[in-house]
C-alpha positions as CSV (number, residue, x, y, z in Angstrom):
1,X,-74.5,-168.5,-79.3
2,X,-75.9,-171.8,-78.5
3,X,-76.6,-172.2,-74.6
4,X,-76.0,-175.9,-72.8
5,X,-79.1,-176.1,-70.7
6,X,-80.4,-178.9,-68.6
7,X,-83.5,-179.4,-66.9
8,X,-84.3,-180.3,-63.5
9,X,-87.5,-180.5,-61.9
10,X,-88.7,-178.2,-64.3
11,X,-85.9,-175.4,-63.7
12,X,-83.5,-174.5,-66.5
13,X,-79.9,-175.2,-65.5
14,X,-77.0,-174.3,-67.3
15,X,-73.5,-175.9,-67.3
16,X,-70.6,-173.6,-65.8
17,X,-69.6,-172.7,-69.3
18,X,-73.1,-171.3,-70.3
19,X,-73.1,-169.9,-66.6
20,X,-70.0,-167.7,-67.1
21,X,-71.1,-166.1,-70.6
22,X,-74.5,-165.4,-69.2
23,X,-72.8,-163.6,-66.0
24,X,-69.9,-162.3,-68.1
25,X,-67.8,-163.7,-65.5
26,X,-64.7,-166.0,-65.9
27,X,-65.0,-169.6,-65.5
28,X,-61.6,-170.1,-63.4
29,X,-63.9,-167.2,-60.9
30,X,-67.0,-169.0,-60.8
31,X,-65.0,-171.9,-59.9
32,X,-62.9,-170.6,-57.2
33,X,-66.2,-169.0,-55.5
34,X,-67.7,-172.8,-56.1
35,X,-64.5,-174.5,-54.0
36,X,-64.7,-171.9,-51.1
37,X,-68.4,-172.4,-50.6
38,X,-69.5,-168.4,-51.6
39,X,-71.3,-169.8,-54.7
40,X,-72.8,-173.6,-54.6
41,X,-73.6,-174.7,-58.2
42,X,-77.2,-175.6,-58.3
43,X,-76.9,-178.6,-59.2
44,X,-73.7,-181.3,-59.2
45,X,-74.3,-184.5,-61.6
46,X,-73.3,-187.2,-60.1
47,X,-71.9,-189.6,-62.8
48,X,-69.7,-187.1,-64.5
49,X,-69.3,-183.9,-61.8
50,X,-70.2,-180.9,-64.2
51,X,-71.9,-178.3,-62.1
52,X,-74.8,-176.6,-63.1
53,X,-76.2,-173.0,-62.0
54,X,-79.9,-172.2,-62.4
55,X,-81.1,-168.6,-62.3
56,X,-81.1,-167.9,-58.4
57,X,-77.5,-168.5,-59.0
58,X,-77.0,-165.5,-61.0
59,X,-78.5,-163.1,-58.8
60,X,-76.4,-165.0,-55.8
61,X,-73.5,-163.7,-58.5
62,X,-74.5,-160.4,-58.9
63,X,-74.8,-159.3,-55.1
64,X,-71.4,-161.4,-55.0
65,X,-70.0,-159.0,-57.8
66,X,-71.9,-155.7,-55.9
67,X,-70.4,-156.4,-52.5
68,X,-67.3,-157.1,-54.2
69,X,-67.1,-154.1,-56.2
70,X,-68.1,-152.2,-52.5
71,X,-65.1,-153.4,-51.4
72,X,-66.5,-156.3,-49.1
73,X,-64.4,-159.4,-48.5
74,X,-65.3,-162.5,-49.5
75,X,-65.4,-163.6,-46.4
76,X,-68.1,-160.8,-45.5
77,X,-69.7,-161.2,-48.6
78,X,-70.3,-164.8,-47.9
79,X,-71.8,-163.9,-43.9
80,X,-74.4,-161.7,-46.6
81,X,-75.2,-164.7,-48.5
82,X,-75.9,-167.2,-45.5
83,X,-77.9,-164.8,-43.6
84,X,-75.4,-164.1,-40.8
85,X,-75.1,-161.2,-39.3
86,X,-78.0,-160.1,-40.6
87,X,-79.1,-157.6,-38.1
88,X,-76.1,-155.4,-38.4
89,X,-75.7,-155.8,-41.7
90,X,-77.3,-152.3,-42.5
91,X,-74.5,-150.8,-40.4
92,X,-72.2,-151.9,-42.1
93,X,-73.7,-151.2,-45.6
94,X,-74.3,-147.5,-44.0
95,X,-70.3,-147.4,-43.1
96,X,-69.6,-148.7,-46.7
97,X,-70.9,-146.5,-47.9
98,X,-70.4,-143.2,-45.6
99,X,-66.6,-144.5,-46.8
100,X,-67.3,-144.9,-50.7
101,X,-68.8,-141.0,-50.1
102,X,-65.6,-140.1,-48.7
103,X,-63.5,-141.7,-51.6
104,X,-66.2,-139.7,-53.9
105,X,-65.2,-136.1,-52.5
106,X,-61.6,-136.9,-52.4
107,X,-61.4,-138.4,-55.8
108,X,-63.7,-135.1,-57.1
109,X,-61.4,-133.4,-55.1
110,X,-58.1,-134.7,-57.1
111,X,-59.7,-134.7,-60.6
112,X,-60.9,-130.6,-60.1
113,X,-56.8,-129.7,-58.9
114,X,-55.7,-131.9,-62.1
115,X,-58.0,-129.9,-64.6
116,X,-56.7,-126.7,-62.2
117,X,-53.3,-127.6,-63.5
118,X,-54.4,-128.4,-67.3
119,X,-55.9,-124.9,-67.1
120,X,-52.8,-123.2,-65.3
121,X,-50.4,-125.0,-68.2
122,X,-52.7,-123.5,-70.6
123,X,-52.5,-120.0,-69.3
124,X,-56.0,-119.9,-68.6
125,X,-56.5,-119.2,-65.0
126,X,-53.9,-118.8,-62.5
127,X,-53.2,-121.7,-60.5
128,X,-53.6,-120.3,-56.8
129,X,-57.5,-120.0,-56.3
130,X,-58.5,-116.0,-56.0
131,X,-59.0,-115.0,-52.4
132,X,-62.3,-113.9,-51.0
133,X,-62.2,-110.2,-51.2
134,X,-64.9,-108.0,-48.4
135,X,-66.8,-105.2,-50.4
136,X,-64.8,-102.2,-49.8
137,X,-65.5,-100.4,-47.4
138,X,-64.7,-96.4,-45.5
139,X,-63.4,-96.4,-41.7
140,X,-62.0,-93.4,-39.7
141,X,-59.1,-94.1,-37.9
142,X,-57.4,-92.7,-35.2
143,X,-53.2,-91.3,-35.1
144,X,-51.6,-94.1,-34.1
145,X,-48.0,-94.0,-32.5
146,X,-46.3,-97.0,-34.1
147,X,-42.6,-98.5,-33.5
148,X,-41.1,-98.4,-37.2
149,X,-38.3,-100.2,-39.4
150,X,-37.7,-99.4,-43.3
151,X,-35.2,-101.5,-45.2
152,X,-34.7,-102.4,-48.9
153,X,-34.9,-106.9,-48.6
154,X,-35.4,-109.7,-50.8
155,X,-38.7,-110.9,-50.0
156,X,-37.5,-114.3,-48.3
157,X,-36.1,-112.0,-45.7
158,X,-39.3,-110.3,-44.8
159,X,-39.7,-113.1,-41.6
160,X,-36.2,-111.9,-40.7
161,X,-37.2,-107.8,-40.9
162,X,-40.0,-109.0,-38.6
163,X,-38.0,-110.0,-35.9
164,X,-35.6,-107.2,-35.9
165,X,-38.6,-105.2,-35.4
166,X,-39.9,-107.0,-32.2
167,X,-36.2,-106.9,-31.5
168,X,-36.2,-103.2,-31.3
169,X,-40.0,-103.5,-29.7
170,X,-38.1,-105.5,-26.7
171,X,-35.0,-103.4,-26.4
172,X,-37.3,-99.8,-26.0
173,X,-39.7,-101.9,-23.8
174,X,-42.8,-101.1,-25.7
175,X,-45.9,-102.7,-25.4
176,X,-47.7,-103.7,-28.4
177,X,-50.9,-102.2,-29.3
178,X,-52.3,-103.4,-32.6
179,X,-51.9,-105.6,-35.6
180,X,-48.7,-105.5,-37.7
181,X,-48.7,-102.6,-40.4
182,X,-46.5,-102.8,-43.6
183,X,-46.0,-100.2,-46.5
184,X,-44.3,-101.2,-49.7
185,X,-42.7,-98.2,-51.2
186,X,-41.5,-99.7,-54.1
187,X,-41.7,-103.5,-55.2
188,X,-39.5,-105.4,-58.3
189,X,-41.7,-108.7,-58.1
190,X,-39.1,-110.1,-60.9
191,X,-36.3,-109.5,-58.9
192,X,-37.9,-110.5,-55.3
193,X,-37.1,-107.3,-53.9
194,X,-38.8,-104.7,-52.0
195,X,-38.8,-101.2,-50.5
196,X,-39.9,-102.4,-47.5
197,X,-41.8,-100.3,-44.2
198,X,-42.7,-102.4,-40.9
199,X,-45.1,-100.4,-38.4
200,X,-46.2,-101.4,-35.1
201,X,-48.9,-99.9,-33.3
202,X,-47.4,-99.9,-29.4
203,X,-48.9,-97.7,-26.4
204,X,-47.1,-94.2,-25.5
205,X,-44.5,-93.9,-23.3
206,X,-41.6,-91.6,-22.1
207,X,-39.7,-92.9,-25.6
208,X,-42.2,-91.3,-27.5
209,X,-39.5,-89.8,-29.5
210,X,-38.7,-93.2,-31.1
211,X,-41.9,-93.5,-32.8
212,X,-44.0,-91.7,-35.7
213,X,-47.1,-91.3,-36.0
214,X,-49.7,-92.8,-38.3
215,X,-52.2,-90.1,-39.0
216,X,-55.8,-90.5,-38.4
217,X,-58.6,-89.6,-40.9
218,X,-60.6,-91.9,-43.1
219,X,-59.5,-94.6,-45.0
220,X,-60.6,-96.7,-47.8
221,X,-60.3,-100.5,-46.9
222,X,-60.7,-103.7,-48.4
223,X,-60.1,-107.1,-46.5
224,X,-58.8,-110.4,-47.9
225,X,-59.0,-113.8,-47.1
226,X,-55.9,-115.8,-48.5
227,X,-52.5,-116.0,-49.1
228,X,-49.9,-113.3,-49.0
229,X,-49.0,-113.9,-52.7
230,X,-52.3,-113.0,-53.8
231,X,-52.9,-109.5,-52.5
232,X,-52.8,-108.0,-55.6
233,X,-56.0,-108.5,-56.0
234,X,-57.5,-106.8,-53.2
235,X,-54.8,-103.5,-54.6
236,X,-56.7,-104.0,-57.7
237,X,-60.6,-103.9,-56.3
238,X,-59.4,-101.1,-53.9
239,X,-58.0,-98.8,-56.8
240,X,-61.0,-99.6,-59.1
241,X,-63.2,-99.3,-56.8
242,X,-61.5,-95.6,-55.4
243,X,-61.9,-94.5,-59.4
244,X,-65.4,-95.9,-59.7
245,X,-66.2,-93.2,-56.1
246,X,-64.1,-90.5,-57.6
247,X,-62.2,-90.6,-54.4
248,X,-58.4,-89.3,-54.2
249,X,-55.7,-90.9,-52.0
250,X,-53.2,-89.5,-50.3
251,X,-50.0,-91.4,-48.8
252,X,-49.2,-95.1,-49.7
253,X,-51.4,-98.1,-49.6
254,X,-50.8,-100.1,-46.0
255,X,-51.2,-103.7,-45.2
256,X,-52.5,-104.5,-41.8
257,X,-52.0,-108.6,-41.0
258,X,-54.8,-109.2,-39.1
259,X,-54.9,-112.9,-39.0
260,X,-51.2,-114.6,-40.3
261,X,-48.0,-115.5,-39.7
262,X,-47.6,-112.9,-37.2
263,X,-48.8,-113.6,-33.8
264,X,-52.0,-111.4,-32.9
265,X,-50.7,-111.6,-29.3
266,X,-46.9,-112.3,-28.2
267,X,-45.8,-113.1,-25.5
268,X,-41.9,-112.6,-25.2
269,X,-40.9,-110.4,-28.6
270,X,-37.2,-111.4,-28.5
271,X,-38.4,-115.2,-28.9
272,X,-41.2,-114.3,-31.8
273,X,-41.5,-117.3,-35.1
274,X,-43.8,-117.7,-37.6
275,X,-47.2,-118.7,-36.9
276,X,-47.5,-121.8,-38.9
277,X,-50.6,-123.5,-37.9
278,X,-52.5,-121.3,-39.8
279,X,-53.3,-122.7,-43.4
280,X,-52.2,-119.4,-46.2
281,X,-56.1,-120.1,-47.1
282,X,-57.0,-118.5,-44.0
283,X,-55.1,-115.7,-43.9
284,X,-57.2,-112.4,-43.1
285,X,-55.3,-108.9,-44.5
286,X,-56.7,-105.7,-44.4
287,X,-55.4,-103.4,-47.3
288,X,-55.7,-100.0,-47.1
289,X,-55.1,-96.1,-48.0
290,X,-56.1,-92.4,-46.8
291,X,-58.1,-90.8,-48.7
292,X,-59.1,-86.6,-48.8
């Protein structure tokens, strides 16, 4: 490639066509940055107007093409080149780039959930992230006197169960006394339906007829952190770990919602909804079962 080169006082200039191949940038750019006074040519010949660029010239490009590439404006980029703003120019380089960091993690962030859904397409992994499962774990619990409700739902309705069980909390006028308590007696996942047991640990009164009691003894335990869908797995590492202990349960396994969707405190049971500012990530569930 032969390079149009001129020299003056001793310093090689090259015409704007030379200029642009060297840079690898277009002409009709170069230009435009020449007519809004970011980039100067070098040199201007008088007689004939061809501009010329000398070497400073392309590094006065490249920082052009950097800041550019930062997402400066020109009009920033050009307070760069002339020296203005000088003194809080690092600031601003530090806020570019605080914000280019942030772009990073989010764009990171977007490529791993579309290689999550290449891999859940492909059958390889599920597509919910596993919850964080607590090593499991023996406690002794006390009898517990708990306000019950047992009815055979479609999953969808378990918000609805819920309320008909505060329901009956507020007509007896009990007080609550612990975390919610479930016990699926028999589930059909394919058909969204469930055997379903509510249990609500409440303080004894004179209706202690209306409640049964939740034997004490000791219990095998395993706590999750995660959605409600993904419990399976903490049933799973609880009954492996119970065969890996030789340990033999008796009664059903129990779900105690420790941090959810139902409020750990509440206030007026008739009036009870949903907890929803709590992300499904942070869910906390104990699962557990009685063991001899």
């Amino acid at each position: 490639m032969e390079v149009n080169v001129v020299w003056e006082r001793r310093v090689a200039m090259y015409t704007i066509g030379s200029f642009s191949n060297l840079c690898d940038v277009p002409v009709k750019t170069i230009r435009y940055y020449s007519d809004i006074g970011l980039l100067e040519p070098s040199y201007v010949d008088p007689e004939t107007s061809y501009r010329y660029y000398d070497y400073d010239k392309m590094k006065e490009l490249k920082i052009i093409l950097v800041l550019k590439d930062c997402q400066f404006s020109l009009n920033e980029i050009g307070q760069v080149l002339k020296g203005e703003d000088m003194k809080i120019l690092g600031v601003r380089l530090k806020k570019k780039t605080d914000e280019l960091k942030d772009q990073l993690e989010q764009i990171t962030k977007q490529i791993n959930n579309v290689q999550q859904i290449e891999r859940f397409i492909k059958n390889d992994e599920a597509f919910v992230p596993e919850p964080t499962l607590s090593s499991c774990y023996i406690e002794k619990r006390q009898d517990t006197q708990v306000l019950s409700i047992r009815k055979t739902i479609n999953i969808v309705e378990m918000d609805t169960l819920v309320k008909k069980l505060f329901e009956r909390l507020y007509a007896y006028q009990f007080e609550m006394d612990g975390e919610l308590l479930a016990i699926f007696h028999q589930k059909d996942w394919k058909q969204k339906k469930a055997d379903v047991e509510l249990l609500l640990p409440v303080k004894v009164d004179e209706n202690e007829e209306l409640l049964m009691t939740l034997p004490g003894g000791m219990y095998a335990c395993v706590n999750v952190k995660g959605p409600y869908s993904e419990l399976h797995y903490a049933y799973n590492c609880l009954k492996a770990w119970l065969a890996e202990q030789s340990l033999h349960v008796e009664g059903m396994y129990m779900e105690q919602y420790i941090k959810g969707l139902v409020p750990s405190k509440v206030a007026n049971p008739i009036n009870i909804k949903p907890n929803n500012e709590i992300h499904p990530n942070d869910f906390l569930t104990k699962v557990f079962v009685k063991i001899r």
